[in-house]
C-alpha positions as CSV (number, residue, x, y, z in Angstrom):
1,X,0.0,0.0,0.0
2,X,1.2,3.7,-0.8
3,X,2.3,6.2,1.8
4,X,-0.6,8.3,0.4
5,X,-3.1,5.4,0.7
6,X,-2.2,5.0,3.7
7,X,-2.4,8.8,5.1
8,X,-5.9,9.2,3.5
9,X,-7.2,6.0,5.2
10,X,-5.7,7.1,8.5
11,X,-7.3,10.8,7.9
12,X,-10.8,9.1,7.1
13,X,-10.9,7.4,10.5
14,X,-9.9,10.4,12.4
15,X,-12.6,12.6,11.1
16,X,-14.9,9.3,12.1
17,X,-13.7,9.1,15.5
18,X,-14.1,13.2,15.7
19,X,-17.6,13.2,14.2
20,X,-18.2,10.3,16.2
21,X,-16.7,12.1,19.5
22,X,-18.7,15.4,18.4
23,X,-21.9,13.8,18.3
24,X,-21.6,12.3,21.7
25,X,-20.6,15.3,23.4
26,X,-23.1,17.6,21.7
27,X,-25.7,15.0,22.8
28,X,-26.6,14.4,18.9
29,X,-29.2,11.3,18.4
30,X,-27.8,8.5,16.8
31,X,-27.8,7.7,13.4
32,X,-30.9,5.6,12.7
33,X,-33.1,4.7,9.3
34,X,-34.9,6.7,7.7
35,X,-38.9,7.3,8.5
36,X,-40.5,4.7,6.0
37,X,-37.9,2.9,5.0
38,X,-39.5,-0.3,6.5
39,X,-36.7,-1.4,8.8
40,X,-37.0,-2.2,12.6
41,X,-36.3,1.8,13.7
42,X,-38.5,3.0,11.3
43,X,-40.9,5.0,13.5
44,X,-44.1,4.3,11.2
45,X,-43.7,0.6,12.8
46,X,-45.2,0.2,16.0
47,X,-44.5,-2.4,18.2
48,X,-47.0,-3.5,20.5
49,X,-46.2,-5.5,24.0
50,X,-42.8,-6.5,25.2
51,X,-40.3,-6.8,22.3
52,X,-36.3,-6.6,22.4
53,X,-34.8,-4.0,21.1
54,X,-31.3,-4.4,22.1
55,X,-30.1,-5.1,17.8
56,X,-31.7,-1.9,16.2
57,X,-31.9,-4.3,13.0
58,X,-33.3,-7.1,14.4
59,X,-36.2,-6.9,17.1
60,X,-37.4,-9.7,19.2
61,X,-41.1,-10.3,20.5
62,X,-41.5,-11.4,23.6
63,X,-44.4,-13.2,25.3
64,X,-47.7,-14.3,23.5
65,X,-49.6,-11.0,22.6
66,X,-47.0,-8.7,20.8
67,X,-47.5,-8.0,17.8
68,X,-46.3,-4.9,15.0
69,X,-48.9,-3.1,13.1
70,X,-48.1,-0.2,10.0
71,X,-49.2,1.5,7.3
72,X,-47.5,1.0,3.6
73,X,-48.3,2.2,0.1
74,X,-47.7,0.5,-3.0
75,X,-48.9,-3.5,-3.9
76,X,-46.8,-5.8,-1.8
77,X,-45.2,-6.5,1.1
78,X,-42.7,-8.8,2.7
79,X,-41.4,-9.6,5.9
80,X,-37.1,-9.8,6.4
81,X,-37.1,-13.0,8.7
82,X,-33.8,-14.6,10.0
83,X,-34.8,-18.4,10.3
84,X,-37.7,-20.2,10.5
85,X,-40.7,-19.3,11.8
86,X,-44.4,-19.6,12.0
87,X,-46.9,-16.3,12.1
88,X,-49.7,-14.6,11.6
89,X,-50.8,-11.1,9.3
90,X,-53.5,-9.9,8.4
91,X,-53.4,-7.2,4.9
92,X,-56.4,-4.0,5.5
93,X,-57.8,-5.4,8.7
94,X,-59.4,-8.8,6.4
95,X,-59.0,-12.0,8.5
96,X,-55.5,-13.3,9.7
97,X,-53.8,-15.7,7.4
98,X,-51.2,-18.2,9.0
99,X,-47.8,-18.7,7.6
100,X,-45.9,-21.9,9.0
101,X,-42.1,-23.1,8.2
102,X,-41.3,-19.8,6.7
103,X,-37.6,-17.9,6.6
104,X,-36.0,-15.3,4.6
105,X,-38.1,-12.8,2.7
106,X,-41.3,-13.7,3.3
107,X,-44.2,-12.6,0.7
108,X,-46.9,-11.3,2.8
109,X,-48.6,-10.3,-0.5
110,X,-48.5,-13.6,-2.9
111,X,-51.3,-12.0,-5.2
112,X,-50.5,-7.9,-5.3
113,X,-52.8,-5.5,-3.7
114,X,-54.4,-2.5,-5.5
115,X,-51.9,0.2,-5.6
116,X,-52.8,2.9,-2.5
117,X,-52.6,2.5,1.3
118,X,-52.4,-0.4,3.1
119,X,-52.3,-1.6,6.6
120,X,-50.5,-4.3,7.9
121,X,-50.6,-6.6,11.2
122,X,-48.1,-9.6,12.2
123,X,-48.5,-12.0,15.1
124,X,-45.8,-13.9,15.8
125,X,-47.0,-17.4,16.7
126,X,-46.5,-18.6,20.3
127,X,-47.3,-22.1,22.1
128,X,-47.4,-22.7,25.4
129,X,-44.7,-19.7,26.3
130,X,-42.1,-20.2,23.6
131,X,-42.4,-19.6,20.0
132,X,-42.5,-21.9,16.8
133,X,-39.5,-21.0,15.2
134,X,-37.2,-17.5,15.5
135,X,-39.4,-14.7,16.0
136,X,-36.7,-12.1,14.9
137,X,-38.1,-9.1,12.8
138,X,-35.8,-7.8,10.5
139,X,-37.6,-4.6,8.8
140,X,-40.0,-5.3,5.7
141,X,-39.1,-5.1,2.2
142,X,-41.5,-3.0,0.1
143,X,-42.3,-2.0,-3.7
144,X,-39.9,0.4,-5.6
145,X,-40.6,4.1,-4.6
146,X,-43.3,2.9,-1.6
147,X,-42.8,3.9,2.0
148,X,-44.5,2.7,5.3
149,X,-47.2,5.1,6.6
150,X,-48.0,6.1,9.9
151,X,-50.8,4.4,11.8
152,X,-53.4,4.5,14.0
153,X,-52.5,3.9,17.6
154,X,-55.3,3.3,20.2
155,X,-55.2,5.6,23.4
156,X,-55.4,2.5,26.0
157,X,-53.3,-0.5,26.2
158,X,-54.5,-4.1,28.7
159,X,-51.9,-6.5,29.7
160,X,-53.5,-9.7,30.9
161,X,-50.9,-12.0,33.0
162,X,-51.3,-15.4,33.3
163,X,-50.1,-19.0,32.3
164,X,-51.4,-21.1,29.3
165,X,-54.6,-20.6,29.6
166,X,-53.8,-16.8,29.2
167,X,-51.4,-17.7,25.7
168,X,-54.9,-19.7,24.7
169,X,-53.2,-22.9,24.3
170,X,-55.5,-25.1,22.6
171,X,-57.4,-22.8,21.1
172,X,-57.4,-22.5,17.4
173,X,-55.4,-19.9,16.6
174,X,-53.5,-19.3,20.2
175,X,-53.1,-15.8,21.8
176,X,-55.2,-14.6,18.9
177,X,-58.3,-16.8,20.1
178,X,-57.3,-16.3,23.3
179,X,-60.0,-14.2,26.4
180,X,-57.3,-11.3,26.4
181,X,-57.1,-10.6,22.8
182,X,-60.9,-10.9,22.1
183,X,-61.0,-8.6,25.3
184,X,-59.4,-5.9,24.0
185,X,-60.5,-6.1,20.6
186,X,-64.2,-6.0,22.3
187,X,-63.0,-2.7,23.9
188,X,-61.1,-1.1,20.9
189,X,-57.8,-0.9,23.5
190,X,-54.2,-2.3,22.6
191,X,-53.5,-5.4,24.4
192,X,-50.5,-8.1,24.7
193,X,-50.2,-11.4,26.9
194,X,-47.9,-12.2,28.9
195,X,-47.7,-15.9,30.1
196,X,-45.6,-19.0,30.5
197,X,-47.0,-22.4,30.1
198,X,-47.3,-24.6,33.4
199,X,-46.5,-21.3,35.2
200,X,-47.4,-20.3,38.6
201,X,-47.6,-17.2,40.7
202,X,-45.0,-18.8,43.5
203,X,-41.6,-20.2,42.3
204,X,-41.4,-23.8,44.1
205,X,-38.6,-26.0,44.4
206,X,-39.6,-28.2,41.9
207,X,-38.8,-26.0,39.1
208,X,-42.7,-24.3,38.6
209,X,-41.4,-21.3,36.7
210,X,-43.4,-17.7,38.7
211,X,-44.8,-15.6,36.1
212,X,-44.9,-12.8,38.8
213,X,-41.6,-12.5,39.0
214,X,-41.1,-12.7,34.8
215,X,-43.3,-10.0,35.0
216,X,-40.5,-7.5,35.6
217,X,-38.5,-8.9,33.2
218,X,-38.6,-8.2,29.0
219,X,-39.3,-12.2,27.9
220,X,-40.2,-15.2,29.6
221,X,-36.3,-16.8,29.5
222,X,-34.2,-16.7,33.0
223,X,-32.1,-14.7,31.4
224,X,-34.2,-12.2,30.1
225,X,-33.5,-8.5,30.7
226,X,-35.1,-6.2,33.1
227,X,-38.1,-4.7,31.3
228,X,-38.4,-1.0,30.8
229,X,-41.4,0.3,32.2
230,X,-41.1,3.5,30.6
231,X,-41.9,2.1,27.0
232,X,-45.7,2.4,27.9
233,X,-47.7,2.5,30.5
234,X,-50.7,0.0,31.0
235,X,-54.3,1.4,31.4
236,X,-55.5,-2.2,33.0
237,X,-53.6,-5.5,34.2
238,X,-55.8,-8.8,34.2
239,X,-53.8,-11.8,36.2
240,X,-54.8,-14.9,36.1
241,X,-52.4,-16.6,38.2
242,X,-53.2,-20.0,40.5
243,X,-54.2,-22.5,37.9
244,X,-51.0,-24.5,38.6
245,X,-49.4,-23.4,42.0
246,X,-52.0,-26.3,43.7
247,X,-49.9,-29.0,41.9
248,X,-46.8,-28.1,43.7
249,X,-47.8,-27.9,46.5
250,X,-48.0,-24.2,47.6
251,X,-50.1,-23.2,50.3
252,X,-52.9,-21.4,50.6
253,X,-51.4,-18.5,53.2
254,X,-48.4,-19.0,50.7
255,X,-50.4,-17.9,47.7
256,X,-52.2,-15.0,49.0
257,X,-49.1,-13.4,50.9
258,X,-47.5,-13.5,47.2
259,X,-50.7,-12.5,45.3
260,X,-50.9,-9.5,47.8
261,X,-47.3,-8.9,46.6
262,X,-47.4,-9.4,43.0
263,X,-50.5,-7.0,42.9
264,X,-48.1,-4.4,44.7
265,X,-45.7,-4.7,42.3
266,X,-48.0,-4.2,39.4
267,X,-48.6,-1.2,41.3
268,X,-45.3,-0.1,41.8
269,X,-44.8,-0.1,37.7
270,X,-48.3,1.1,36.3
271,X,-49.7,3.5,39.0
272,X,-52.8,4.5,37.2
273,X,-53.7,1.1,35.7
274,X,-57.0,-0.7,36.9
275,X,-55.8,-4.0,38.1
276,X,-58.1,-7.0,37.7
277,X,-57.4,-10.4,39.8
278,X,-59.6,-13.2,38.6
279,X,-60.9,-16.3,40.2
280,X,-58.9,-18.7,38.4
281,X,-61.7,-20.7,35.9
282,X,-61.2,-23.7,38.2
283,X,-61.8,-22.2,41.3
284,X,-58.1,-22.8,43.2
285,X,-57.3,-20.1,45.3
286,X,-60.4,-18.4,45.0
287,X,-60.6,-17.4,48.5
288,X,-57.2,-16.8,49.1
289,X,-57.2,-14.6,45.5
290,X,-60.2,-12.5,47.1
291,X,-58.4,-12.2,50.7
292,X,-55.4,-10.7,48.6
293,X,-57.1,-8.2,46.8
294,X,-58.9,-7.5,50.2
295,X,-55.4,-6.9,52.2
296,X,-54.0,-4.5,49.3
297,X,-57.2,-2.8,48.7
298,X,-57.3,-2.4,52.8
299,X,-54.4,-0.7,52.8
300,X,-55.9,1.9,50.4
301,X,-55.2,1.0,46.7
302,X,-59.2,1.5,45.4
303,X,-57.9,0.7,41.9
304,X,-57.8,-3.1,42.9
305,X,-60.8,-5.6,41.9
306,X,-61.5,-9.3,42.6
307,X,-63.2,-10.8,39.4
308,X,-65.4,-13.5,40.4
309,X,-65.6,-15.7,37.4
310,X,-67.7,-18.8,38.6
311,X,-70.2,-20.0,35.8
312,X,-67.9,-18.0,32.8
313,X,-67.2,-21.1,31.2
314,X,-70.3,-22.9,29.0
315,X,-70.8,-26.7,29.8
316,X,-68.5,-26.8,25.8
317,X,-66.6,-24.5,27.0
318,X,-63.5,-26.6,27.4
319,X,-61.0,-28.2,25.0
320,X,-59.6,-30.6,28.0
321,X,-59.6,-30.7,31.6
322,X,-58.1,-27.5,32.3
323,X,-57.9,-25.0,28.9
324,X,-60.9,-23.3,27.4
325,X,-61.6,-24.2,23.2
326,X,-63.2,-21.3,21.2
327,X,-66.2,-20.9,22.2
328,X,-65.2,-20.7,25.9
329,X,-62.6,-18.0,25.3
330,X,-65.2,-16.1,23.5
331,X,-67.4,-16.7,26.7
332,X,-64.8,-15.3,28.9
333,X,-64.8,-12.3,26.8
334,X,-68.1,-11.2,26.5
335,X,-68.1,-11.4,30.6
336,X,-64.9,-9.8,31.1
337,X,-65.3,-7.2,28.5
338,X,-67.7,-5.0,30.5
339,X,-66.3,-5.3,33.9
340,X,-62.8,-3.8,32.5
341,X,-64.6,-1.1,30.7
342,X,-66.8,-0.4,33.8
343,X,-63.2,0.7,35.1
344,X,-61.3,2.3,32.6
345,X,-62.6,5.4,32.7
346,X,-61.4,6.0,36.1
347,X,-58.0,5.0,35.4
348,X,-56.7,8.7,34.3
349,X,-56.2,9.5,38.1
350,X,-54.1,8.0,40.6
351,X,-55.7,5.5,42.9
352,X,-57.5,7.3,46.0
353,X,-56.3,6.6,49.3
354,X,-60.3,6.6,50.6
355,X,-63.5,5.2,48.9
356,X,-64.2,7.4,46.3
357,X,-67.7,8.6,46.4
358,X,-70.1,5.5,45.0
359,X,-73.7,6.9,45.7
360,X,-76.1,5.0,42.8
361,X,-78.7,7.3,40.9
362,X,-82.8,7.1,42.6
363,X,-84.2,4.0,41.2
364,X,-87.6,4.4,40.7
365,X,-89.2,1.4,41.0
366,X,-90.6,0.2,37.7
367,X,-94.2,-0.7,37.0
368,X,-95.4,-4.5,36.9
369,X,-93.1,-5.6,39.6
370,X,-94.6,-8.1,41.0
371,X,-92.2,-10.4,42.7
372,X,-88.5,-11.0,43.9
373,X,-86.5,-13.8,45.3
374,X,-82.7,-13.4,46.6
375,X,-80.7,-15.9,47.0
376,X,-77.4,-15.2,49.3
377,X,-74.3,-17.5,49.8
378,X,-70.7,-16.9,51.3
379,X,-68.4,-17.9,48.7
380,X,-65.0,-17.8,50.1
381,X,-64.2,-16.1,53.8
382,X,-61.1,-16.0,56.0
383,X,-60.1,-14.3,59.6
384,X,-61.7,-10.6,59.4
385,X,-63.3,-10.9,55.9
386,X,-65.3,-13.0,53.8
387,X,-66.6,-13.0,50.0
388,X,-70.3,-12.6,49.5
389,X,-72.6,-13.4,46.5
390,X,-76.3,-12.3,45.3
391,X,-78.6,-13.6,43.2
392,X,-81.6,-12.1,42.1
393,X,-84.7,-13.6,40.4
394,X,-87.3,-11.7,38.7
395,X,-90.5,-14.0,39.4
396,X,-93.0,-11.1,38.4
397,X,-94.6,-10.9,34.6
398,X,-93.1,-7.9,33.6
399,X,-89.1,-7.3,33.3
400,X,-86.9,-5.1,35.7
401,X,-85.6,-2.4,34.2
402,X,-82.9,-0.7,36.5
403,X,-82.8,-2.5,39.8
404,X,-81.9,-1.3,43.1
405,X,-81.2,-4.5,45.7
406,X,-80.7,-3.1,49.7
407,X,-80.1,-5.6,52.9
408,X,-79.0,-4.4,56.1
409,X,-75.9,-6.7,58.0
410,X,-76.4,-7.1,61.9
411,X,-73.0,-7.9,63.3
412,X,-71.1,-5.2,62.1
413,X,-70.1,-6.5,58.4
414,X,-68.7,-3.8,56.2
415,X,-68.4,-4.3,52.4
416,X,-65.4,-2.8,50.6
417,X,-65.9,-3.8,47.3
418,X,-68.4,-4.7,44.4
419,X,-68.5,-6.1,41.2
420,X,-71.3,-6.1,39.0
421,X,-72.9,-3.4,41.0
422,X,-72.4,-0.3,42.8
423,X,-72.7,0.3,46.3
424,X,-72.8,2.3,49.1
425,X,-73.1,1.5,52.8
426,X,-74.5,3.6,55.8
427,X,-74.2,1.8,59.1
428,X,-75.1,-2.1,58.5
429,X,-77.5,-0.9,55.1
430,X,-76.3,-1.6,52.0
431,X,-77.7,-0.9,48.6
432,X,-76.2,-2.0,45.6
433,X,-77.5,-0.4,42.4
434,X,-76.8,-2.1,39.0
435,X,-74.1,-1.8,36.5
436,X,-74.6,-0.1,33.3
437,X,-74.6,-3.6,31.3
438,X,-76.9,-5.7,33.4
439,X,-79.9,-3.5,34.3
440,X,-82.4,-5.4,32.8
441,X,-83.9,-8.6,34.4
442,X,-86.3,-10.3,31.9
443,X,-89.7,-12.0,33.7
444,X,-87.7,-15.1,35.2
445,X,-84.5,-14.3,34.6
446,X,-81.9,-13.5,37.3
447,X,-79.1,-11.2,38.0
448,X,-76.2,-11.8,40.3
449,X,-73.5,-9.4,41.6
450,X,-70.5,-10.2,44.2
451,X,-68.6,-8.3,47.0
452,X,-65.6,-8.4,49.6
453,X,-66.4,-7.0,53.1
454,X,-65.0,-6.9,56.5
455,X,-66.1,-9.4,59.2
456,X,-64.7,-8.1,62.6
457,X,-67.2,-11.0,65.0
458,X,-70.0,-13.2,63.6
459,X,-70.9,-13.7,59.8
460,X,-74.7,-14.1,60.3
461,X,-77.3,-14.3,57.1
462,X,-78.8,-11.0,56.1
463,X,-82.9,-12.3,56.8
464,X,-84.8,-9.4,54.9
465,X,-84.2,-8.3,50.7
466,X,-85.7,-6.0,48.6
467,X,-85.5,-5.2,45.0
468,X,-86.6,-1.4,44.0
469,X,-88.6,-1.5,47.4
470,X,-90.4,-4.8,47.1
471,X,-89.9,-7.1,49.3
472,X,-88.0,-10.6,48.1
473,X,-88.6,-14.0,49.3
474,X,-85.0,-15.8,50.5
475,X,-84.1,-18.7,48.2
């Protein structure tokens, strides 16, 4: 090589390192692509749940329900994969098409599109907390002259937590068929799952893997990173965490001390989120579940609510023993859907530290009422607190509509939360006032709404009901 060579290649790497040196000091961004350019920087791509950004030209989803969605002109797309993998995408919102043993450049777009805009949506496929194939986006690969366009994201994002039955394993087309992604599609909110097959809420000593503590972390691998909170900030968290804790063994004082915890921490990382603790579908740690939310909502977090979900599931409902099939994800939904919503409206605020102010409208009681029968049962109940459930039949001729159900406790009960209705509580009176789905009680039909309350003695039976001022007969 020449002495001149030489000088101009050492001459090029020092205005590199000064550039370099200026850029840093000056607090310059760093070089990135180009907006539209379709790689994994591009800002019109937006990635939605937990994905690894660590390789600006390769991102990595993590857990079941993330997913990238963008806008693009021109006629065809395709995906930059790095090995194999299986997916899902769906082209201008049309149903999702599934993509299995695919690498490379992948043609999203075998027959071309109309020339215009275009949308675009890819689910990477997950099973049971790990993915089928390598789920590595590598930017997207679009016609001469076309560009990715900016698109519309929606103003509230759910994160449901939970194990297999969260990632809809069995169901037919996984997390998308899954409660939590029919959930938020119901509600028109972003959503993503996070979950881990065979997972548990408390690590045990025979290797049960606790989604509580991957929680804090980007994937579901031990080795995973530390997420960073600050990428987005959830509007609601649904766990659904207890399924598979009773097979190794954890206790029941062991679960709830760590469900109290775990709801904390959520806490501690979204403090304006609605968080949502269902009864797990098979009814383990129900009780213990319902005393949790009880001790953390005690200590003044409002923002916390147990999610009784006895009789969610249809008699079909069930693809097995433990996982629900279609039909009872889609059952799950359409009964989960309005109690998240009932709460999302509140979730712009930070969680008071006293009862907000619940005081129902006047319900007028409607005309052709003509009979009522309550039905009350303790469902779950521990030292200084139990779980309460009440059903309501209409046996009059004429429907209910708008319904107002009061009972007054006699040894000193106080409830603290509702779902399915609203309360309030003056003394040992209580009058709970329905929700703004579930008003209506067609002639023989029945209604039923759940609360946690405060037991400081005895637990006795309420012994007198009325609905809208009539008096019910106990069933």
């Amino acid at each position: 090589m020449s002495v001149s060579r030489r000088r101009s290649i050492v001459a090029a790497g020092v205005v590199g390192v000064v550039a370099m040196l200026a850029a840093t000091l000056l607090g310059l961004p760093p070089a990135r692509a180009a907006t539209g350019d379709g790689s994994p920087t591009d800002p019109n791509i937006v990635f939605v749940g937990r994905w690894d950004r660590s390789n600006s030209t390769a991102y990595v989803p993590n857990w079941a329900g993330a997913y990238l969605k963008t806008g693009f002109t021109g006629t065809t797309v395709k995906l930059r994969q790095r090995r194999t993998i299986d997916l899902y995408y769906s082209i201008d919102g049309a149903d999702f098409t599934y993509l299995t043993n695919v690498s490379g450049t992948v043609n999203l777009t075998p027959t071309p599109l109309r020339a215009g805009n275009h949308t675009l949506l890819v689910s990477y496929r997950v099973v049971g907390g790990s993915y089928t194939g390598d789920a590595v986006f590598q930017g997207l690969t679009l016609d001469s002259g076309a560009t990715t366009l900016p698109t519309p994201v929606r103003p509230r994002l759910i994160e449901f937590v939970g194990d297999s039955i969260t990632l809809g394993t069995t169901s037919s087309r996984v997390a998308l068929t899954a409660y939590g992604w029919l959930t938020g599609e119901q509600l028109g909110t972003e959503h993503t799952q996070l979950g881990y097959g065979g997972g548990c809420l408390v690590a045990t000593a025979d290797g049960c893997v606790s989604v509580a503590a991957q929680f804090l972390k980007t994937g579901y691998a031990a080795t995973s990173p530390n997420w960073d909170f600050s990428r987005y900030q959830a509007d609601a968290v649904v766990i659904n965490l207890g399924t598979n804790d009773r097979g190794h063994g954890v206790s029941g004082a062991d679960f709830q001390s760590q469900y109290a915890t775990f709801i904390r921490t959520v806490r501690g990382k979204y403090p304006r989120a609605a968080i949502f603790a269902l009864r797990t579908f098979s009814g383990r740690y129900a009780a213990e579940t319902a005393a949790a939310v009880a001790a953390v909502t005690g200590g003044g977090d409002r923002n916390v609510f147990y999610v009784d979900t006895t009789g969610w599931l249809p008699a079909d409902g069930l693809s097995d023993s433990v996982h629900p099939n279609d039909a009872g994800h889609r059952a799950i939904a359409a009964r989960l859907a309005p109690v998240v919503a009932a709460k999302l409206g509140g979730t712009t605020t930070p969680p008071a530290t006293t009862p907000p102010a619940t005081t129902p409208p006047a319900t007028t009681p409607p005309a052709g009422t003509t009979g009522c029968s309550v039905g009350y049962a303790v469902t779950g109940q521990w030292q200084g607190g139990f779980q309460g459930e009440v059903t309501v039949r209409n046996t009059g001729a004429a429907p209910v509509d708008g319904w107002t159900v009061q009972w007054t406790f006699a040894d000193g009960q106080r409830v603290s939360q509702a779902w399915n209705a609203s309360y309030t509580q003056s003394g040992g009176a209580v009058r709970a006032t329905n929700a703004s789905w579930n008003g209506t009680i067609a002639a023989g039909a029945t209604v039923s709404f759940g609360f946690l309350a405060d037991a400081p003695g005895a637990n006795n039976r309420p012994t007198a009901f009325t609905l809208n001022g009539a008096a019910c007969a106990l069933s």
